[in-house]
PQR file of N, CA, C, O and H, with PARSE charges and radii, in Angstrom:
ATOM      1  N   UNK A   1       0.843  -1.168   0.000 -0.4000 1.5000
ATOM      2  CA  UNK A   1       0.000   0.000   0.000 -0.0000 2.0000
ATOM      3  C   UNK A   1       0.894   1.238   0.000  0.5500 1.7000
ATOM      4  O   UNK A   1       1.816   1.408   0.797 -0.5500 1.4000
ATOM      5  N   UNK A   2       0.482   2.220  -1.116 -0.4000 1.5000
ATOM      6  CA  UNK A   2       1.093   3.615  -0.913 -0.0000 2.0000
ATOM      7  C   UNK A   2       0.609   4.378  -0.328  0.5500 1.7000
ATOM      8  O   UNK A   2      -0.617   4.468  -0.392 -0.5500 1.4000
ATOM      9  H   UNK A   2      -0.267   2.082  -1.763  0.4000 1.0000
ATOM     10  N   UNK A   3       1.422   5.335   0.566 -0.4000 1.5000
ATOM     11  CA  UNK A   3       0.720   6.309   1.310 -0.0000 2.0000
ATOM     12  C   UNK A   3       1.177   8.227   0.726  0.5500 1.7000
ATOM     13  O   UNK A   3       1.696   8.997   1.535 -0.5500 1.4000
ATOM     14  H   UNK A   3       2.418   5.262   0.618  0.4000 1.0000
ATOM     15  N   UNK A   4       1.002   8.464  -0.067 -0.4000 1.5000
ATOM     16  CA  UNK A   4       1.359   9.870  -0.478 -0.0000 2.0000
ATOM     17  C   UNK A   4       1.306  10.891   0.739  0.5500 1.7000
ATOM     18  O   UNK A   4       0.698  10.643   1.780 -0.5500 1.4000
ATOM     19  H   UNK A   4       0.580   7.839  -0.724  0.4000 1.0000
ATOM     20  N   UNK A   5       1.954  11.975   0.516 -0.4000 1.5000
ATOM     21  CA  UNK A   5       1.922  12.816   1.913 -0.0000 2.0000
ATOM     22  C   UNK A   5       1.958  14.741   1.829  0.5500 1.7000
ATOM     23  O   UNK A   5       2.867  15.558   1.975 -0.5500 1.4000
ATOM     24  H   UNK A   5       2.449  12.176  -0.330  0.4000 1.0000
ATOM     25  N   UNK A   6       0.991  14.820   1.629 -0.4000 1.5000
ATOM     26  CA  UNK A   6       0.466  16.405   1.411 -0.0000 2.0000
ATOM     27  C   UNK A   6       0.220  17.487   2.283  0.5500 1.7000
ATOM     28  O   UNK A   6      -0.547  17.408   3.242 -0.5500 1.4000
ATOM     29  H   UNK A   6       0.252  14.156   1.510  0.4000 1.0000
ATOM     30  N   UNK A   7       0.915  18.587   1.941 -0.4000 1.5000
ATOM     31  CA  UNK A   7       1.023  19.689   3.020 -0.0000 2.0000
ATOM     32  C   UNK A   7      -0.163  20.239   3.427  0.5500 1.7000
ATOM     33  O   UNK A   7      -0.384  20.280   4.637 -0.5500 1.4000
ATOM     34  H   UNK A   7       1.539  18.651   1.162  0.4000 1.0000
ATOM     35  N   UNK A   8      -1.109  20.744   2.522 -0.4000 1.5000
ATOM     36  CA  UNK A   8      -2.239  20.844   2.509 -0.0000 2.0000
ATOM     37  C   UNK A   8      -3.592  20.352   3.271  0.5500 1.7000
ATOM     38  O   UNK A   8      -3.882  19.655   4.243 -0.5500 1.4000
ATOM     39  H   UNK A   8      -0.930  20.710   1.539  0.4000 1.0000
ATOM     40  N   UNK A   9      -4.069  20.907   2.545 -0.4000 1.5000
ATOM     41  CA  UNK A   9      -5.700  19.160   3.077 -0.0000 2.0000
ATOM     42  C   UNK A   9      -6.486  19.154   1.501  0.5500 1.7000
ATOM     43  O   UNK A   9      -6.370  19.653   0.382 -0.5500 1.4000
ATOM     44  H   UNK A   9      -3.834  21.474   1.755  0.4000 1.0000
ATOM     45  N   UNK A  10      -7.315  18.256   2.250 -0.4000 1.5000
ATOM     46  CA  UNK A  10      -8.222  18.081   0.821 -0.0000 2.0000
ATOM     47  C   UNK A  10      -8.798  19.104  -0.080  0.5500 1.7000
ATOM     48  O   UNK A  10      -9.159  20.209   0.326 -0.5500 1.4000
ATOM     49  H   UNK A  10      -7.409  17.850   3.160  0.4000 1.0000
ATOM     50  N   UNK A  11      -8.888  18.665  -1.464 -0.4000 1.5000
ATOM     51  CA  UNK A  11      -9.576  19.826  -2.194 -0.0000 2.0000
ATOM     52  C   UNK A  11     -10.837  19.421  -2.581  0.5500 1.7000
ATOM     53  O   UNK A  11     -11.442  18.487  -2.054 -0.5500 1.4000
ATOM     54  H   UNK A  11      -8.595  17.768  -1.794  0.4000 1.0000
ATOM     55  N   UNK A  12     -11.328  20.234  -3.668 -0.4000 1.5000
ATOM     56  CA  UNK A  12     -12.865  20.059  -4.433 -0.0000 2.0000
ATOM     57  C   UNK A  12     -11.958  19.154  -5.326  0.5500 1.7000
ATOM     58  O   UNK A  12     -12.543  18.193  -5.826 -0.5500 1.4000
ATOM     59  H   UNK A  12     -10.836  20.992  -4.096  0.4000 1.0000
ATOM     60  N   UNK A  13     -10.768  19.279  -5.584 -0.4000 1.5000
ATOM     61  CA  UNK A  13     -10.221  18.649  -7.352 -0.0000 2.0000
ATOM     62  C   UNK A  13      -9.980  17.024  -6.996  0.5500 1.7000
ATOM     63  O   UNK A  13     -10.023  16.523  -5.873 -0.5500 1.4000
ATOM     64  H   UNK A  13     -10.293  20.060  -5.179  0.4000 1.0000
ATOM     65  N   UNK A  14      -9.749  16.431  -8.108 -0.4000 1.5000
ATOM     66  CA  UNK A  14      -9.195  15.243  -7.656 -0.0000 2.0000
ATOM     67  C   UNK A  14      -7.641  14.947  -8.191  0.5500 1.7000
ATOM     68  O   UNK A  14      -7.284  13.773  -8.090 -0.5500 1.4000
ATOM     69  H   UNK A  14      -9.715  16.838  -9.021  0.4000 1.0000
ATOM     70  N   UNK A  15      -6.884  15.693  -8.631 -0.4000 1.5000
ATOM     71  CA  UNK A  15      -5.309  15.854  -8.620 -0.0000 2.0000
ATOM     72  C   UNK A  15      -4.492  14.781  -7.798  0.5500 1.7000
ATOM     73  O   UNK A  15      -3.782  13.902  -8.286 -0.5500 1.4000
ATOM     74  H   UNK A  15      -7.173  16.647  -8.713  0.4000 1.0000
ATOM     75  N   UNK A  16      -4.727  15.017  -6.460 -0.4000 1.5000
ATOM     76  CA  UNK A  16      -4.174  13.693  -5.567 -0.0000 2.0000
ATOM     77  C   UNK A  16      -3.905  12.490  -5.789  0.5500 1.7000
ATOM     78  O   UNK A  16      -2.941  11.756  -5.573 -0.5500 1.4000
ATOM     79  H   UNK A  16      -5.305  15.731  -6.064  0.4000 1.0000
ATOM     80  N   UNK A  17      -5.449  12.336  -6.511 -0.4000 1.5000
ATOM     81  CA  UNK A  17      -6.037  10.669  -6.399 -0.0000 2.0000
ATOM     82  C   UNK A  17      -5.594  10.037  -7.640  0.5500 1.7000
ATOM     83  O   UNK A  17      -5.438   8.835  -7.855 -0.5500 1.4000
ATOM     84  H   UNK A  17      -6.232  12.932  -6.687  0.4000 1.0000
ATOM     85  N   UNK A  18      -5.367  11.302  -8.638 -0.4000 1.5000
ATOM     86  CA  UNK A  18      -4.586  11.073  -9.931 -0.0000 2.0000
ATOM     87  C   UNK A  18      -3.257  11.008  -9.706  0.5500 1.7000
ATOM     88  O   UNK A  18      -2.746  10.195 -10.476 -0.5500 1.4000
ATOM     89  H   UNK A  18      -5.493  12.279  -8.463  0.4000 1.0000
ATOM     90  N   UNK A  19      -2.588  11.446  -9.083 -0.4000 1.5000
ATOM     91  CA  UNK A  19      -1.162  11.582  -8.838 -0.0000 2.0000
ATOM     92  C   UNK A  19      -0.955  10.239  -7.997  0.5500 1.7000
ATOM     93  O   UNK A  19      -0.355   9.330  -8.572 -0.5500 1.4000
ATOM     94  H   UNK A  19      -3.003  12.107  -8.457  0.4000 1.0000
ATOM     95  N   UNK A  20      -1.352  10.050  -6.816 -0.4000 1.5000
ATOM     96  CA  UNK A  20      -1.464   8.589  -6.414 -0.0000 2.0000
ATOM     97  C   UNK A  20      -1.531   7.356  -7.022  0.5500 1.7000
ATOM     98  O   UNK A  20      -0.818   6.371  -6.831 -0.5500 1.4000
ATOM     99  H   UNK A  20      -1.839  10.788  -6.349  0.4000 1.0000
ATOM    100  N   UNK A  21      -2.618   7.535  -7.905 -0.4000 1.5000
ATOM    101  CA  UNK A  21      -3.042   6.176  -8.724 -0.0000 2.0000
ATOM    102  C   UNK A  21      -1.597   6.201  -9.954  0.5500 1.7000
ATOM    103  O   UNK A  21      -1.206   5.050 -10.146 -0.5500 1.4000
ATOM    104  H   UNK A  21      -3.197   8.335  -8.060  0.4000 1.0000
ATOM    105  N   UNK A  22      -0.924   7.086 -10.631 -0.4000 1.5000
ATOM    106  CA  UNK A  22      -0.608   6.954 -11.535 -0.0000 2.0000
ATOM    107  C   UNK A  22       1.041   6.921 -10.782  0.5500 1.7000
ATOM    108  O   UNK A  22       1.973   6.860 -11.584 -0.5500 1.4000
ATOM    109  H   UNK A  22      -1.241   8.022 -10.475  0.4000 1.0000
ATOM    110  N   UNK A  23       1.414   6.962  -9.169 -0.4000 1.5000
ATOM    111  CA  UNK A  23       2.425   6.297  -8.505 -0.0000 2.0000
ATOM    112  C   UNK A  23       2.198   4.767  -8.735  0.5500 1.7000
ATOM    113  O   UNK A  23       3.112   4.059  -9.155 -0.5500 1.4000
ATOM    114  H   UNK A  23       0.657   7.012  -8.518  0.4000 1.0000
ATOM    115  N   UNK A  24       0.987   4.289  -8.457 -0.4000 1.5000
ATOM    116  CA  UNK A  24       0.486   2.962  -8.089 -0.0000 2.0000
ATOM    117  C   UNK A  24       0.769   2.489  -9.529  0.5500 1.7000
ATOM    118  O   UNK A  24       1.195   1.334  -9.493 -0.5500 1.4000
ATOM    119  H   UNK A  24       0.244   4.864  -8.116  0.4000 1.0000
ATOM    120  N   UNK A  25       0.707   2.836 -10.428 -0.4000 1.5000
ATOM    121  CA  UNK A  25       0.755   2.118 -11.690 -0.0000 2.0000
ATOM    122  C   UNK A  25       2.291   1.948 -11.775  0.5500 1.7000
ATOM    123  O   UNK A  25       2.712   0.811 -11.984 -0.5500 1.4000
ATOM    124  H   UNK A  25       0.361   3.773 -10.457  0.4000 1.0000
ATOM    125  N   UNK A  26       3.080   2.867 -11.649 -0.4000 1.5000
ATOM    126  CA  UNK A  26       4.185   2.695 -11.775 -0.0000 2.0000
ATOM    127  C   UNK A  26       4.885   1.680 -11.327  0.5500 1.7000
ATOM    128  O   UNK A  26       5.573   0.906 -11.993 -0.5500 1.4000
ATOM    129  H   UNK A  26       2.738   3.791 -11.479  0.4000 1.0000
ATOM    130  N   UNK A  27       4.681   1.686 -10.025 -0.4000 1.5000
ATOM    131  CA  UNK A  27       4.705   0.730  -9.102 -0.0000 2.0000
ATOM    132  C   UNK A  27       4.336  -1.243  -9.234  0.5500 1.7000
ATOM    133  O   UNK A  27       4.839  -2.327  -8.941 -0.5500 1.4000
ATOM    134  H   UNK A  27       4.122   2.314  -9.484  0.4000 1.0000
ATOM    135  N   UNK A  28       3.228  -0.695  -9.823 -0.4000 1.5000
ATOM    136  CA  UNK A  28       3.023  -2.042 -10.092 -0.0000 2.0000
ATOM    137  C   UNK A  28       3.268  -2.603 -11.693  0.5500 1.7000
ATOM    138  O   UNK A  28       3.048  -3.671 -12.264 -0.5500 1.4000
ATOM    139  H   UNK A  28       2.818   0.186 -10.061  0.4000 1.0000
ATOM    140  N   UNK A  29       3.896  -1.176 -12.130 -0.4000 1.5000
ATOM    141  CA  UNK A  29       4.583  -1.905 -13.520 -0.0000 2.0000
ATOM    142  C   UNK A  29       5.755  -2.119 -13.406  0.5500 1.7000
ATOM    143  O   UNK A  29       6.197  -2.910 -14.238 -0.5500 1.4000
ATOM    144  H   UNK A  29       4.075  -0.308 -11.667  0.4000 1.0000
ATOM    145  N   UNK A  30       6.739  -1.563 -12.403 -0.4000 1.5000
ATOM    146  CA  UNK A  30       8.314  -2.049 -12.132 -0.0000 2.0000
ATOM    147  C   UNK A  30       7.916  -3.315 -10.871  0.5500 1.7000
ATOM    148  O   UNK A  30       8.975  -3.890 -10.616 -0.5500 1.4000
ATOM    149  H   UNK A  30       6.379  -0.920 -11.726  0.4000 1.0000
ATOM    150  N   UNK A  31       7.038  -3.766 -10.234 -0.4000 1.5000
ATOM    151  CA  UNK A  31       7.126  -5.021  -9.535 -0.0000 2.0000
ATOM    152  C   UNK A  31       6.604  -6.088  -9.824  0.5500 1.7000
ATOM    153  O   UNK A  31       6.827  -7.191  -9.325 -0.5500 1.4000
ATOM    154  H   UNK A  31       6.178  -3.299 -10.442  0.4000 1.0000
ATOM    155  N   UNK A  32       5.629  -5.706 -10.937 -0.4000 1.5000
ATOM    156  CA  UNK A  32       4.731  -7.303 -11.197 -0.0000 2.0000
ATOM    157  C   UNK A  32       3.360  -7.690 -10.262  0.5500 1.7000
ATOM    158  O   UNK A  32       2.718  -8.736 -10.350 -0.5500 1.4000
ATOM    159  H   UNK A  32       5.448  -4.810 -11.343  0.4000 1.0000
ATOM    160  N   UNK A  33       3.078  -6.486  -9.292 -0.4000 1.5000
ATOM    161  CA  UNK A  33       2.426  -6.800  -8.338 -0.0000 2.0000
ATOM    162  C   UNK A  33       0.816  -5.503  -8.798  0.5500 1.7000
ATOM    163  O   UNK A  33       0.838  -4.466  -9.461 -0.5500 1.4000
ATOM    164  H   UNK A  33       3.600  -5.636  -9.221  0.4000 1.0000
ATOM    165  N   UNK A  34      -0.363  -6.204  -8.087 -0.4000 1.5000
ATOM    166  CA  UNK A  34      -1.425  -5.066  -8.358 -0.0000 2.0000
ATOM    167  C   UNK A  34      -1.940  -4.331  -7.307  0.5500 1.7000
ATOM    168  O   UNK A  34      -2.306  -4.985  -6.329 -0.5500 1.4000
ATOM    169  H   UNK A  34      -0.381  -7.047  -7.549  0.4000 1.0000
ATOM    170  N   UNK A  35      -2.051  -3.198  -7.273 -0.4000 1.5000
ATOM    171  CA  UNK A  35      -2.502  -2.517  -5.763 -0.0000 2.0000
ATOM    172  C   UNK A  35      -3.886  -2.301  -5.976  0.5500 1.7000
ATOM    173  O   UNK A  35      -4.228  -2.284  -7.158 -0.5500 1.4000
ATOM    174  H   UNK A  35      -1.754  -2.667  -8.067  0.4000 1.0000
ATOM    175  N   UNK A  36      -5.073  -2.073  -4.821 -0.4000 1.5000
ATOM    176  CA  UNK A  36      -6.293  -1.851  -4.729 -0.0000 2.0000
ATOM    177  C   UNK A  36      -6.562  -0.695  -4.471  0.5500 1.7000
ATOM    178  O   UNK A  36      -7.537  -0.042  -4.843 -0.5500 1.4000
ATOM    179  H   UNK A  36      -4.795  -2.087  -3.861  0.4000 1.0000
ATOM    180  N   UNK A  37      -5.535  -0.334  -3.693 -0.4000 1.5000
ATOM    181  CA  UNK A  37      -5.444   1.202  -3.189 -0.0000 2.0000
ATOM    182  C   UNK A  37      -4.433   1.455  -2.328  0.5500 1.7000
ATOM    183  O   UNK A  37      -3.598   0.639  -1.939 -0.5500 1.4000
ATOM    184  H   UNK A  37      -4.743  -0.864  -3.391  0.4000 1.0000
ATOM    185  N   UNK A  38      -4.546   2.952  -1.946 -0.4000 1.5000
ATOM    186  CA  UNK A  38      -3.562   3.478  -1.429 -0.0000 2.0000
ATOM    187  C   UNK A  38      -4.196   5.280  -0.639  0.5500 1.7000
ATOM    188  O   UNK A  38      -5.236   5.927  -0.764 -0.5500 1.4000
ATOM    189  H   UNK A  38      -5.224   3.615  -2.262  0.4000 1.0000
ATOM    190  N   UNK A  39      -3.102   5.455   0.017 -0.4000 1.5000
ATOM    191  CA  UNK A  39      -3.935   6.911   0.717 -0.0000 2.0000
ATOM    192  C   UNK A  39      -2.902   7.561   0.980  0.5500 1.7000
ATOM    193  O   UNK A  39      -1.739   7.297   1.283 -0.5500 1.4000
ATOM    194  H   UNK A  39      -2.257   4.929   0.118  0.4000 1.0000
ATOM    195  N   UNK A  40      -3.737   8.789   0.757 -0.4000 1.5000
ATOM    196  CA  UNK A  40      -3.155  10.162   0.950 -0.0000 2.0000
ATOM    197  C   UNK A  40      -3.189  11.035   2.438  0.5500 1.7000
ATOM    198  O   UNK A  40      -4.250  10.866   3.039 -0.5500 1.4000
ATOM    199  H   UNK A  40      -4.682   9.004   0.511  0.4000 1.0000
ATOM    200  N   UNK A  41      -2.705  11.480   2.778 -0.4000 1.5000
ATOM    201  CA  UNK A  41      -2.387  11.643   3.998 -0.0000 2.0000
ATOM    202  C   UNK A  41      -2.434  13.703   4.340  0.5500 1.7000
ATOM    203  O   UNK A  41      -1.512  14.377   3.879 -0.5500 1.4000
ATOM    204  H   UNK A  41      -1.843  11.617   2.290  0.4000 1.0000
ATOM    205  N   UNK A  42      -3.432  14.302   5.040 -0.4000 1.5000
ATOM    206  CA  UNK A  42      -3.137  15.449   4.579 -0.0000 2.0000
ATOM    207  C   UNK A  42      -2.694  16.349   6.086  0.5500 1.7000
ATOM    208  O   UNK A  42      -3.430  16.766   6.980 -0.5500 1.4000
ATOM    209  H   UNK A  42      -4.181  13.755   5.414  0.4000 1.0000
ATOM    210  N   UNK A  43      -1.273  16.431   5.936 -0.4000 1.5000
ATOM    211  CA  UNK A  43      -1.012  17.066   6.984 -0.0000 2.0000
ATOM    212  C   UNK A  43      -1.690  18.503   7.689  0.5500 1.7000
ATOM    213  O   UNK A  43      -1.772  18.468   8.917 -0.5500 1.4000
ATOM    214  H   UNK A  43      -0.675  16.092   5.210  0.4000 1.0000
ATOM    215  N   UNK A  44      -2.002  19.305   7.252 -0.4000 1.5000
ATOM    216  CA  UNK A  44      -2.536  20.474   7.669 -0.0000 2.0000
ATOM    217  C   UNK A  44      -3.623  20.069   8.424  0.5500 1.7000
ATOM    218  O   UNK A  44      -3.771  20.725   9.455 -0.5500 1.4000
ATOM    219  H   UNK A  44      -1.936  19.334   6.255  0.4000 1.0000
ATOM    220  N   UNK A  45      -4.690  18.903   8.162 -0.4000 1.5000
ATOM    221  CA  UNK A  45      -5.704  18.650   8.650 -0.0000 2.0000
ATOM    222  C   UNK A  45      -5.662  17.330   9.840  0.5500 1.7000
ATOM    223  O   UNK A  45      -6.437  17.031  10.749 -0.5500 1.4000
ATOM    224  H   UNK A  45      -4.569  18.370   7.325  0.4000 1.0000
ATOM    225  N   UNK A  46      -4.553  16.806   9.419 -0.4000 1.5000
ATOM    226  CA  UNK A  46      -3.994  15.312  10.130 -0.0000 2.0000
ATOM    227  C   UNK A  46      -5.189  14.463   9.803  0.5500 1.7000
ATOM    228  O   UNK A  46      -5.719  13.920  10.772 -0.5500 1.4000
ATOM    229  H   UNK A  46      -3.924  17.048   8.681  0.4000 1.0000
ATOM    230  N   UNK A  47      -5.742  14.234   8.551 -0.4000 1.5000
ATOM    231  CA  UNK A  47      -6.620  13.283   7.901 -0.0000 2.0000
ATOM    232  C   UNK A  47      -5.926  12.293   6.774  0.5500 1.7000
ATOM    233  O   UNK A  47      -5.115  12.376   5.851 -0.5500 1.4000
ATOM    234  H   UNK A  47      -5.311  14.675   7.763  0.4000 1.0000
ATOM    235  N   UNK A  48      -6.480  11.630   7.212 -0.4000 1.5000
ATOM    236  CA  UNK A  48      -5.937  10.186   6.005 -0.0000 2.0000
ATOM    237  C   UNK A  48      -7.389   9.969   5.174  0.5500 1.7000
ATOM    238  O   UNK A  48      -8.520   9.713   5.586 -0.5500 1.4000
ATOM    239  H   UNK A  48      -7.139  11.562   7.961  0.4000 1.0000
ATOM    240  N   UNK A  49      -6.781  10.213   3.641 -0.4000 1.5000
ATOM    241  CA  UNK A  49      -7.705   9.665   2.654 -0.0000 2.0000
ATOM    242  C   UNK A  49      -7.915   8.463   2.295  0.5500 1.7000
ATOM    243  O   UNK A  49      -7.998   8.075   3.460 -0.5500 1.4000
ATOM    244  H   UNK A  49      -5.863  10.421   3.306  0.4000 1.0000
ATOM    245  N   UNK A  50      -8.066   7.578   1.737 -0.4000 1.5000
ATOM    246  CA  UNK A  50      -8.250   6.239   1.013 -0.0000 2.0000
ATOM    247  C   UNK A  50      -8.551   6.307   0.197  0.5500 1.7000
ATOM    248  O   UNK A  50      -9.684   6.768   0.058 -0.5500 1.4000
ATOM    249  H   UNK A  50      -7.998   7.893   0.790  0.4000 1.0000
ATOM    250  N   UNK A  51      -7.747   5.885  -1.042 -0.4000 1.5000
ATOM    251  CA  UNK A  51      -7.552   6.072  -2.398 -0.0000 2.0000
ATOM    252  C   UNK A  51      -8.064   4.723  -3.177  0.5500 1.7000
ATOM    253  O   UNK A  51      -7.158   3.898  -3.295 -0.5500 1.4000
ATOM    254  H   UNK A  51      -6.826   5.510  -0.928  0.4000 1.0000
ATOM    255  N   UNK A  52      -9.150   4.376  -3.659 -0.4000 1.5000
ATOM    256  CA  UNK A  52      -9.348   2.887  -4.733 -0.0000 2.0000
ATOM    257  C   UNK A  52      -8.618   3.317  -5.704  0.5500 1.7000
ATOM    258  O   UNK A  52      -8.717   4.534  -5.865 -0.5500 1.4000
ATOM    259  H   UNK A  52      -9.886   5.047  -3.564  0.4000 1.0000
ATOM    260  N   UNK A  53      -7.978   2.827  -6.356 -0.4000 1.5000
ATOM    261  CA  UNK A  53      -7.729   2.413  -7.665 -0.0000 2.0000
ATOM    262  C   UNK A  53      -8.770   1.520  -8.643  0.5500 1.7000
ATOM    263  O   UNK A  53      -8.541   0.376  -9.033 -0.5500 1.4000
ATOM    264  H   UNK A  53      -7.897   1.839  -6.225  0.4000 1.0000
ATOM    265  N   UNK A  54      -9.743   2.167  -8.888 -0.4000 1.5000
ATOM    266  CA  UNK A  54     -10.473   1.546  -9.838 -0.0000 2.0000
ATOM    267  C   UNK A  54     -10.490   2.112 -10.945  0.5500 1.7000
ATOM    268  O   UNK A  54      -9.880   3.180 -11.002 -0.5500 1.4000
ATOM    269  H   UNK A  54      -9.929   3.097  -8.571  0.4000 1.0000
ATOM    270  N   UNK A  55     -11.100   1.670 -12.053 -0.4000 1.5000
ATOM    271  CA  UNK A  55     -10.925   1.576 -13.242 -0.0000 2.0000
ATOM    272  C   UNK A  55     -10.968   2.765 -14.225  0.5500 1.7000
ATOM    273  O   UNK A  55     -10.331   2.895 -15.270 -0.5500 1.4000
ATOM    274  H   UNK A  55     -11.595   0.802 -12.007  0.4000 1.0000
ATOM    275  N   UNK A  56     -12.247   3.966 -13.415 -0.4000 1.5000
ATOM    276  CA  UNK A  56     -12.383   5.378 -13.848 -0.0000 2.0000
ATOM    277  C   UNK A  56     -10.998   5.472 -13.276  0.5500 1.7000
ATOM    278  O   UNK A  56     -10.051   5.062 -13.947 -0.5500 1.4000
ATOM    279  H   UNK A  56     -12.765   3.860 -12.566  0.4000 1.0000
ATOM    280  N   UNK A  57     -10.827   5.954 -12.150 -0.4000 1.5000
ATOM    281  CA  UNK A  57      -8.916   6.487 -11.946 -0.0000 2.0000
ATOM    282  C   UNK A  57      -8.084   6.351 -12.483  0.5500 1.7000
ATOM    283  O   UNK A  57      -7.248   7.245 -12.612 -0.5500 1.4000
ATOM    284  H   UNK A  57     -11.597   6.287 -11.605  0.4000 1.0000
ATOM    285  N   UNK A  58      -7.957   5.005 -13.094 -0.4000 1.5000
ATOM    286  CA  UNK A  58      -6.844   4.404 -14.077 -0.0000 2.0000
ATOM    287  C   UNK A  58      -6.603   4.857 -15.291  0.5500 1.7000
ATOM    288  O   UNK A  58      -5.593   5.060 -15.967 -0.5500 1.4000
ATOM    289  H   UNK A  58      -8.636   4.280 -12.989  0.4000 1.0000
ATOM    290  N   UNK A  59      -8.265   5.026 -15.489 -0.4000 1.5000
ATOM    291  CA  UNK A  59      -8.474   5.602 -16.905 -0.0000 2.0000
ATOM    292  C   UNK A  59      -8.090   7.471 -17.129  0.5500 1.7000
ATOM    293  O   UNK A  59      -7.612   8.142 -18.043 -0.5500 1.4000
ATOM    294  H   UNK A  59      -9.084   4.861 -14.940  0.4000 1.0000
ATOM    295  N   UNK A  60      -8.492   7.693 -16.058 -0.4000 1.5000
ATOM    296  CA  UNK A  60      -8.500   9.344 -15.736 -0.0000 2.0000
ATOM    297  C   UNK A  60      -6.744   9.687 -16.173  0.5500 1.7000
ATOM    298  O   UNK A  60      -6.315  10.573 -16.913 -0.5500 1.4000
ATOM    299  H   UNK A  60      -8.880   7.147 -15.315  0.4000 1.0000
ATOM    300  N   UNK A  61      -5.763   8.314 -15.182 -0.4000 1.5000
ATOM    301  CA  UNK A  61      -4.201   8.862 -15.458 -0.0000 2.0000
ATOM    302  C   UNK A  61      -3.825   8.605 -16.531  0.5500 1.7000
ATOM    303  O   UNK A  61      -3.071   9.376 -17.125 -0.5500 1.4000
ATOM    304  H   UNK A  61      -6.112   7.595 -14.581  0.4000 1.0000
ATOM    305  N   UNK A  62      -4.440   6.931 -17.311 -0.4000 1.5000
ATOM    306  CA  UNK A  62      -3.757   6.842 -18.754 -0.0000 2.0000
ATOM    307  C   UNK A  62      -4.409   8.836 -19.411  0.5500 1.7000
ATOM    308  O   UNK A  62      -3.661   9.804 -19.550 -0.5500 1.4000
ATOM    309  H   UNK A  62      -5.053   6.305 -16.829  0.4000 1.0000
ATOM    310  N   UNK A  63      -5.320   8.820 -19.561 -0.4000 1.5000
ATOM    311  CA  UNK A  63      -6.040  10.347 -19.828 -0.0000 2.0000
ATOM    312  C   UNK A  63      -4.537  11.294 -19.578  0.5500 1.7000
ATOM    313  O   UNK A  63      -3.752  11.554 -20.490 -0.5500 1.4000
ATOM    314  H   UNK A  63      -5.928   8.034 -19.449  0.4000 1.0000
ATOM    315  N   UNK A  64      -4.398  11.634 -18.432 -0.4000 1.5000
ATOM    316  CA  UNK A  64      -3.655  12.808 -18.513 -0.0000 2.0000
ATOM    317  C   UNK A  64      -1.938  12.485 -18.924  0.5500 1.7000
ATOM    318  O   UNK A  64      -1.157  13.425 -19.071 -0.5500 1.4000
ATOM    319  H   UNK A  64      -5.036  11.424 -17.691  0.4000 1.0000
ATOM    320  N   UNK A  65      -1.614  11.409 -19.039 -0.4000 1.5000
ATOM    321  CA  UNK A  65      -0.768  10.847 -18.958 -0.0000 2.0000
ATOM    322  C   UNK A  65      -0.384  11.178 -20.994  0.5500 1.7000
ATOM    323  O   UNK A  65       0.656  11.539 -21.544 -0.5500 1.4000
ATOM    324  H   UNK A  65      -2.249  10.645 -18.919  0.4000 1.0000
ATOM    325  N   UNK A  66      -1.614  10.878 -21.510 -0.4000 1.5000
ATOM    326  CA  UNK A  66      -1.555  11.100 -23.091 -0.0000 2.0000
ATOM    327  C   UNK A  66      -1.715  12.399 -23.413  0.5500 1.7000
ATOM    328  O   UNK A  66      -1.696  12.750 -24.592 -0.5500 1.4000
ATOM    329  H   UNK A  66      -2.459  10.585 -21.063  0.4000 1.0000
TER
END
């Protein structure tokens, strides 16, 4: 599981969850392994997000990624 770590706190955007998921891909394209999720962590607020990796997300980073 990845845990990303942000100065901030949460927004209206979803930037994070894109930036997260498209760690997670990386990740699981240099190990061979698949993640479900992962969370973001937002210091200013001391809240932990939980990030799915499902299939819109995936799609959202191949998206910005092209």
């Amino acid at each position: 599981m990845i845990t990303e770590f942000k100065k901030g706190h949460l927004g209206e955007h979803s930037s994070d969850q894109v930036q997260l998921c498209a760690l997670a891909l990386c990740f699981e394209e240099m190990k061979g392994v698949s993640l479900g999720s992962g969370y973001i962590y937002y210091h200013r607020t001391r809240r932990r997000l939980t990030v799915e990796y499902t299939s819109e997300l995936r799609r959202q980073v191949v998206e910005a990624v092209a």
